[in-house]
C-alpha positions in Angstrom: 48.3 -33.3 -52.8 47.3 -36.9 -52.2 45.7 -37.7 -55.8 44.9 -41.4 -54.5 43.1 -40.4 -51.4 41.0 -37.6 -53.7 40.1 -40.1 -55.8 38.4 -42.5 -53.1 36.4 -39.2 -52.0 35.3 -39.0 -55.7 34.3 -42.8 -56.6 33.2 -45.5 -55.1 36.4 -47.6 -55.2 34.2 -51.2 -54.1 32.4 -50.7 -57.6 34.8 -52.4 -60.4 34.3 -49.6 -62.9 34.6 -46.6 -60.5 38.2 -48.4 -59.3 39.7 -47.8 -62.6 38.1 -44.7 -63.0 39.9 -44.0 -60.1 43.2 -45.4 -61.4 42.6 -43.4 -65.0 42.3 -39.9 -62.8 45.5 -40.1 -60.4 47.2 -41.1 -64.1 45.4 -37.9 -65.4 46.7 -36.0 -62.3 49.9 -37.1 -62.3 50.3 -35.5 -66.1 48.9 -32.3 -64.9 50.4 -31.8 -61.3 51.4 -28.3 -62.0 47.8 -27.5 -62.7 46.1 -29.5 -60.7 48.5 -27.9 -57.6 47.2 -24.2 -59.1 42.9 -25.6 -58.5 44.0 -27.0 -55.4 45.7 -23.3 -54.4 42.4 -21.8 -56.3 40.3 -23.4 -53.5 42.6 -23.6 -50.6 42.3 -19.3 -51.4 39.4 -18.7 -49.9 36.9 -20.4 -46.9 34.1 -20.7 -48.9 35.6 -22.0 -51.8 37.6 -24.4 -49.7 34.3 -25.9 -48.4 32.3 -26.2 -51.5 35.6 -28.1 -52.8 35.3 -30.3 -49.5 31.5 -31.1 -50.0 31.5 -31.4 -53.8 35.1 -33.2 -54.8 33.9 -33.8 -57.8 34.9 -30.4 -59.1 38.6 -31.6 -59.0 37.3 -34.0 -61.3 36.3 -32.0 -64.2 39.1 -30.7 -65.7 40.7 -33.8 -65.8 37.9 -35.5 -68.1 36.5 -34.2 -72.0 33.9 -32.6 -70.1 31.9 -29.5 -70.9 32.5 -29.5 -74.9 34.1 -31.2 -77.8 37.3 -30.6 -77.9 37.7 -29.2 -74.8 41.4 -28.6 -73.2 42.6 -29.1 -69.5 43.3 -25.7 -69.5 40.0 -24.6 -70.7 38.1 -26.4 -68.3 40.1 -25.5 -65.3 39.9 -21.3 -66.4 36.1 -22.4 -67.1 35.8 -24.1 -63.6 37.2 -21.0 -61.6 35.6 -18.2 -63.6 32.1 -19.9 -62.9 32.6 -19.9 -58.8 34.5 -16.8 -59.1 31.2 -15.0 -60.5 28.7 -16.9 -58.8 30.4 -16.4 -55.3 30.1 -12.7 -55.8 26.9 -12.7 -57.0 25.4 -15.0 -54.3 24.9 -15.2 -50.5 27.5 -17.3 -49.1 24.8 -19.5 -47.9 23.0 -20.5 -51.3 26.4 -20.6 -53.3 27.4 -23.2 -50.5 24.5 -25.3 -50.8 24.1 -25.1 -54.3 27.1 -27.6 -54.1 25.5 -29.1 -51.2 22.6 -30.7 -52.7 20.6 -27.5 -51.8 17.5 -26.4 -54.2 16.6 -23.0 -54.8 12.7 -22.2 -56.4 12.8 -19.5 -58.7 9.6 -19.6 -59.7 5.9 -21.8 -59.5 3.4 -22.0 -62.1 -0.2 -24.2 -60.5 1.6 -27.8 -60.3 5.0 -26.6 -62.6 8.0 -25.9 -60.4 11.7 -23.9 -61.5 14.8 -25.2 -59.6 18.6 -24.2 -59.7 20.7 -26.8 -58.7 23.9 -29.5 -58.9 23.3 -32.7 -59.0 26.9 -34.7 -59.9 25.5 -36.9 -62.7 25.0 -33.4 -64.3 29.3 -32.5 -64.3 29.7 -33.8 -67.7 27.8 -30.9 -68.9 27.8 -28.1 -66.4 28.3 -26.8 -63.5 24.3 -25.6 -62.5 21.1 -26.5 -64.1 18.0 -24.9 -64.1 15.5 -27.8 -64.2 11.6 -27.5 -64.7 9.6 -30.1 -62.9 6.5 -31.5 -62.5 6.6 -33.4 -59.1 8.7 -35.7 -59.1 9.7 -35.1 -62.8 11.9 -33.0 -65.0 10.1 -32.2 -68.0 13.2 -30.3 -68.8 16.7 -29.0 -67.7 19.8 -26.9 -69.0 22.9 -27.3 -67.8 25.1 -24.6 -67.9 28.4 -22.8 -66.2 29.3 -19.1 -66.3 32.6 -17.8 -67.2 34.8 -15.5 -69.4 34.5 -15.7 -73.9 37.9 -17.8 -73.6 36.8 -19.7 -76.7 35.6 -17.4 -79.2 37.5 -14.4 -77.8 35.1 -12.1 -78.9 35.6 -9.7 -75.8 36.8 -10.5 -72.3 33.2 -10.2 -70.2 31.0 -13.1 -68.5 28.8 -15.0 -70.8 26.1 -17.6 -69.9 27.3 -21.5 -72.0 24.4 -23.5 -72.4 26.0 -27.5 -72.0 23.0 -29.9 -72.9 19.4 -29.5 -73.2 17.4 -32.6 -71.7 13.6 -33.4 -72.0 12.2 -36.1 -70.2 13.3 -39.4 -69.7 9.9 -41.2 -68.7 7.6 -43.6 -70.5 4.6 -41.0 -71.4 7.4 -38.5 -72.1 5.1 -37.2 -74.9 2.1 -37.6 -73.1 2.8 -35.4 -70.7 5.3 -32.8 -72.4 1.9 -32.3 -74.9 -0.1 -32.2 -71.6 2.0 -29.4 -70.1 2.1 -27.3 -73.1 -1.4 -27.1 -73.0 -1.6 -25.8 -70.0 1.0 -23.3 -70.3 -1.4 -21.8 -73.5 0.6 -23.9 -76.1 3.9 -22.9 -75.1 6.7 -25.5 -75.7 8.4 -26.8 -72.5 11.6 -26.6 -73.6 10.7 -23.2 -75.2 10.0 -22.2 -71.3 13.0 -23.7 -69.8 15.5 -21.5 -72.6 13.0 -18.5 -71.6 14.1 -19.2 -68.0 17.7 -19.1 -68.3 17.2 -15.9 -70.2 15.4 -14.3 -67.6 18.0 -16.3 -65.1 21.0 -14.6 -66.9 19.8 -11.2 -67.1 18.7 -11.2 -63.3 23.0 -11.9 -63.1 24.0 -9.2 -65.4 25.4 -11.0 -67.6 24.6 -10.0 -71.3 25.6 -12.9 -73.7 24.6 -16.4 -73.8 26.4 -19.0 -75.7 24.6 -22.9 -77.0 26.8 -26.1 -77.1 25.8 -27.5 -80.8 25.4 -30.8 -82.2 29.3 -30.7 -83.4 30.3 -29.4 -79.7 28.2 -31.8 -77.5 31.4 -32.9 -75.0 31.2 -36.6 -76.0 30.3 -36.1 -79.8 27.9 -39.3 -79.4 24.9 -37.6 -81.4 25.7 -40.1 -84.0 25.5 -43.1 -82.3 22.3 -45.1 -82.6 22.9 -46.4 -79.0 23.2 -42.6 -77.7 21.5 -40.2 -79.9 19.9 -37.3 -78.4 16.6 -36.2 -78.0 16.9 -33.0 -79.2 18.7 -31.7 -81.8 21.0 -28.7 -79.9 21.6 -27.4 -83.4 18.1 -27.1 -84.8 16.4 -25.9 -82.0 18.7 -22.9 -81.1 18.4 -21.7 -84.9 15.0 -22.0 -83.7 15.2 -20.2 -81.1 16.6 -17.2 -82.6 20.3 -18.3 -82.5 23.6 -17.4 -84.7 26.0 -19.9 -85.9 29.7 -18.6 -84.6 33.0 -19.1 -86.0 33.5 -22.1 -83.9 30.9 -24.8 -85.4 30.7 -25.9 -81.6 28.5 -23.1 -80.6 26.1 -21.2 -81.2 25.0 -17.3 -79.8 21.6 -17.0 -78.2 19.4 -13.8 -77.8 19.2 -12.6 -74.2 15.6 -11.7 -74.9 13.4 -14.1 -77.2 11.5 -12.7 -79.3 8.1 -11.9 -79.0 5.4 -11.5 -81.8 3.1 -8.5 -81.5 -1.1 -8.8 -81.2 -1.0 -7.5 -84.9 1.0 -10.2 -86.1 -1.4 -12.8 -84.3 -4.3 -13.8 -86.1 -7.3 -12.3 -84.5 -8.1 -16.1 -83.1 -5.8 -16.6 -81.6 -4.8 -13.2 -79.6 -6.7 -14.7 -76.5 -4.3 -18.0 -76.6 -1.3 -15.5 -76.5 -2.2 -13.0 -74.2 -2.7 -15.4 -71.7 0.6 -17.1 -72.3 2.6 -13.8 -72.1 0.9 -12.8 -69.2 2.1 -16.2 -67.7 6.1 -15.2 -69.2 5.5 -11.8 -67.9 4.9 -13.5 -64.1 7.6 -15.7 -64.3 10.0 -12.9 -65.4 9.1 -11.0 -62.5 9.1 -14.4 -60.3 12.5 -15.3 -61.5 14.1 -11.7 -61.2 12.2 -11.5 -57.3 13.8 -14.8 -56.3 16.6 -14.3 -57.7 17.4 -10.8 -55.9 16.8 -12.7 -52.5 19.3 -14.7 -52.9 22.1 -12.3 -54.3 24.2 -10.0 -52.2 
């Protein structure tokens, strides 16, 4: 395996900073040749797995940077890195699990001018391996990035789980503007509420019946600190929000596969109209998400 000749497929060796990049991963592949000769036989196993690795190089990347979480080992990430394709390859058409890593977007669901995409984009490795992203036009009001793959952390049992990376809101001037705007319209539903509502819908559709939250103390860079760097949202907060339990491992958190939903009783009487109308929005995308996502599953 050529480590120098991956590398240039990976960064853009004219561009000072991606050169020693470059130089930093052949060292970091050179201290892991055993396993980085096991990813390469990982994808070298199988046609489709060879071509996604052929499109997307990047994903020889991964395991060799503190990606993902805090703390996170080689090991870890490479185990991580195969269980996600391993699942969603069996789970997908060969087609959309190909273009997934081919800058390919699938819609999941539409909502008047709001929009639900699963895709890869490669600024989004350091987090993730997919992200479902909600858009307005041209921009993402929110996105989680995610990957799929066995409890190897908390070792609670041995089956899939869903590991939510990062939470992003919007990175635009009237960010507030227009987050207030679209919560409005969705009948004073919270956008990032919506987008976590998504992914549950998203995991269920997959069978998979856990979902674990990256926290403040397991972001991958542990940068929430820094003034320069802090993060929009605090990971921690809102998934205690959001119905979440603390686990044994500070680092992350355990989601509900289903939020919560109050009853008409325990609505005051003014505002039942407010919240029938948003749950018969949730109810649509439910069925939207769980219609487009059986047409693109085996």
């Amino acid at each position: 395996m050529d480590f120098i000749e991956l590398g240039k497929k990976i960064y853009r060796v004219n561009n000072p900073r991606e050169a020693h990049r470059l130089a930093i991963f052949v060292i970091r592949c050179l201290a892991h040749q055993t396993r980085m000769k096991r990813l390469e036989e990982f994808f070298l196993s199988d046609e489709l797995l060879t071509k996604i690795s052929e499109s997307f190089p990047f994903l020889y990347e991964q395991p060799t940077r503190s990606f993902f979480y805090h703390n996170s080992t080689f090991g870890e990430r490479a185990d991580l890195l195969k269980d996600h394709l391993k699942f969603l390859k069996s789970k997908l058409k060969p087609e959309i699990f190909l273009g997934l890593y081919s800058d390919e977007t699938q819609i999941l669901w539409r909502h008047e001018n709001l929009e639900l995409q699963l895709r890869f984009e490669p600024g989004q490795r350091k987090e993730g391996l997919a992200s479902l992203m909600l858009k307005i036009e041209s921009t993402t009001l929110y996105q989680i990035m995610f990957w799929i793959s066995k409890d190897r952390i908390l070792k609670k049992d041995k089956s899939i789980a869903l590991w939510i990376g990062a939470l992003q809101g919007p990175n635009v001037e009237d960010s507030k503007e227009l987050v207030k705007k679209i919560t409005k319209e969705c009948h004073g539903y919270r956008t990032k509420n919506l987008i976590l509502h998504c992914i549950q819908e998203f995991a269920r559709s997959l069978g998979i019946e856990k979902i674990y939250a990256v926290t403040n103390e397991g972001y991958y860079a542990n940068n929430h600190i820094r003034l320069d760097r802090k993060l929009k949202t605090s990971f921690s907060d809102f998934w205690l929000e959001a119905g979440g339990n603390p686990t044994d491992d500070p680092r992350f958190f355990e989601l509900p596969l289903i939020e919560h939903r109050k009853t008409m009783e325990e609505v005051p009487t003014r505002k039942r109209a407010v919240y029938r109308r948003r749950f018969e929005m949730l109810d649509a995308l439910d069925e939207s998400i769980a219609k487009s996502m059986e047409e693109i599953m085996i």
